[in-house]
C-alpha positions as CSV (number, residue, x, y, z in Angstrom):
1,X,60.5,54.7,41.2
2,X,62.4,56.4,43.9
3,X,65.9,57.2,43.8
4,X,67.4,55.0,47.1
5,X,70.9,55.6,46.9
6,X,72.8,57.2,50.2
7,X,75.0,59.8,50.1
8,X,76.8,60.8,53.1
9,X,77.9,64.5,54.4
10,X,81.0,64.8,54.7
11,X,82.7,67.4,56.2
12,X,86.3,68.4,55.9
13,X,87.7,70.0,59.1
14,X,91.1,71.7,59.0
15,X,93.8,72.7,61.7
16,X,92.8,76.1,60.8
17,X,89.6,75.6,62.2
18,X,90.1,74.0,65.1
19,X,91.0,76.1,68.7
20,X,94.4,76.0,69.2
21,X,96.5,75.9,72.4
22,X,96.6,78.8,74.3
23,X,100.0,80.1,75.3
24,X,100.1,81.2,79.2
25,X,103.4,83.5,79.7
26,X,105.1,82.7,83.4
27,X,104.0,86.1,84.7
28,X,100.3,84.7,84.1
29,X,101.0,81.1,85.4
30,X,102.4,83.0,88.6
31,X,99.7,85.4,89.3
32,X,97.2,82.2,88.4
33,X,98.7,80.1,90.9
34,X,99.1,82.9,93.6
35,X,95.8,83.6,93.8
36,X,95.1,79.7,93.4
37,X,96.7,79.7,97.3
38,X,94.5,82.7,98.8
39,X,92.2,81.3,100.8
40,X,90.8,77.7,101.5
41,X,90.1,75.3,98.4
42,X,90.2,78.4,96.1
43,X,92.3,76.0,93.2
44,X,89.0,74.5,91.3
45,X,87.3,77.9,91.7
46,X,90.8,79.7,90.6
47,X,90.6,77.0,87.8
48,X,87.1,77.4,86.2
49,X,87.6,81.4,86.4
50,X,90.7,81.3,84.3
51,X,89.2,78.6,81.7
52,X,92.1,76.3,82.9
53,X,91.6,72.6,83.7
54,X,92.2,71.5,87.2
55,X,94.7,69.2,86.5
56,X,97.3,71.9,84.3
57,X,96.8,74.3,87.5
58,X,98.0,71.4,90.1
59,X,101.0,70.8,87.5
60,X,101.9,74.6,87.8
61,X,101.2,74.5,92.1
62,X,103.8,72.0,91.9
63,X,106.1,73.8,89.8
64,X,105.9,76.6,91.4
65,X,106.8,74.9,94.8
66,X,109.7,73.3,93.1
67,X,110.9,76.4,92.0
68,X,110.5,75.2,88.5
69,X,107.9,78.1,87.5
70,X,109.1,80.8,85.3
71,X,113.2,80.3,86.3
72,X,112.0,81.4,89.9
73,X,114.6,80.1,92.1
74,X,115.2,80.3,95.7
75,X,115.1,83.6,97.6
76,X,116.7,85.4,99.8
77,X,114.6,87.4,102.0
78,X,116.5,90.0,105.0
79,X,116.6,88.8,108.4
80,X,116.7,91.2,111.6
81,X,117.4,89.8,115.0
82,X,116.1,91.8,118.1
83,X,117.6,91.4,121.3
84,X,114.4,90.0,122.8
85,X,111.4,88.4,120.6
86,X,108.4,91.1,120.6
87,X,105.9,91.0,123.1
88,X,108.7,89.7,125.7
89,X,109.1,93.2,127.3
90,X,105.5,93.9,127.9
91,X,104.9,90.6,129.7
92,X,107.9,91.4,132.1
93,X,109.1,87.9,131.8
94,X,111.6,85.8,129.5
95,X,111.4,82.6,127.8
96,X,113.9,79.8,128.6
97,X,115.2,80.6,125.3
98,X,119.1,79.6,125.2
99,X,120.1,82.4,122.6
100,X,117.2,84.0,121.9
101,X,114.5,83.6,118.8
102,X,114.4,84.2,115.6
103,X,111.1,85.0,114.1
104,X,110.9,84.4,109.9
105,X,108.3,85.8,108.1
106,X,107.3,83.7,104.8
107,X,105.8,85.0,101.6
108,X,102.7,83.7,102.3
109,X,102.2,85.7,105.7
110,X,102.7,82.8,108.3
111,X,105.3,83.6,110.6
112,X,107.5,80.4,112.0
113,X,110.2,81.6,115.5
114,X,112.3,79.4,116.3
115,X,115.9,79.3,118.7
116,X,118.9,81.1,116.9
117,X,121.0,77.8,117.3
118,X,118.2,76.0,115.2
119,X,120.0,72.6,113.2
120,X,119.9,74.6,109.7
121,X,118.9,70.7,108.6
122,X,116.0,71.0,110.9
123,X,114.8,74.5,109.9
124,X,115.0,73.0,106.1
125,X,112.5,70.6,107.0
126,X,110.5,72.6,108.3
127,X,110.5,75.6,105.9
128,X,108.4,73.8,103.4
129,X,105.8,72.0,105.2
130,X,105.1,75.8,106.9
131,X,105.2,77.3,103.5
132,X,103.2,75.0,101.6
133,X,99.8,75.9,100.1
């Protein structure tokens, strides 16, 4: 007669054997999430490259908005004021500007001018929606 009994396989499976979390250091969140912002819709692609999920690279675009990525906090960048805004002497005319212009140069390579006497409330409105991703 046959023997009909069932034994199961069991396997044991340890923490040891598992993958564990990977540990990103800030410099690598930063340079991840810069190059997340070059071009257009590059964060999926950025993403999949890097073997990150989409969702922990949107938590670090944020943080690193908010300044909360890697202790970076807000910077200072330097600030030179011409007498006239470039390009103004060659067309041989001026600008009803009141004051004059002040051109500011983000990180990101977009360039914002606005009047010197600019509401400081105003320009910190406007700072992040210009610098945003």
């Amino acid at each position: 007669m046959a023997d009909l009994t069932f034994e199961p396989e069991i396997e044991v499976l340890s923490a040891a054997d598992g993958v564990r979390r990977r540990y990103w250091s800030d410099d690598d969140k930063l340079r991840i999430v810069e190059e997340s912002f070059l071009g257009h819709r590059q964060a999926s692609a950025t993403a999949r490259r890097h073997g990150v999920s989409r969702s922990l690279l949107t938590t670090w675009r944020r943080q690193y908005r908010e300044g909360e990525l890697g202790g970076v906090g807000p910077a200072f960048t330097p600030l030179a004021l011409a007498a006239e805004p470039r390009g103004a002497a060659a067309e041989g005319s001026h600008s009803p500007v009141s004051q004059g212009t002040m051109e500011i140069v983000l990180v990101n390579g977009r360039r914002l001018v606005v009047p010197v006497d600019v509401v400081p409330e105003t320009l910190a409105r406007l700072l992040p929606v210009v610098d945003g991703p």
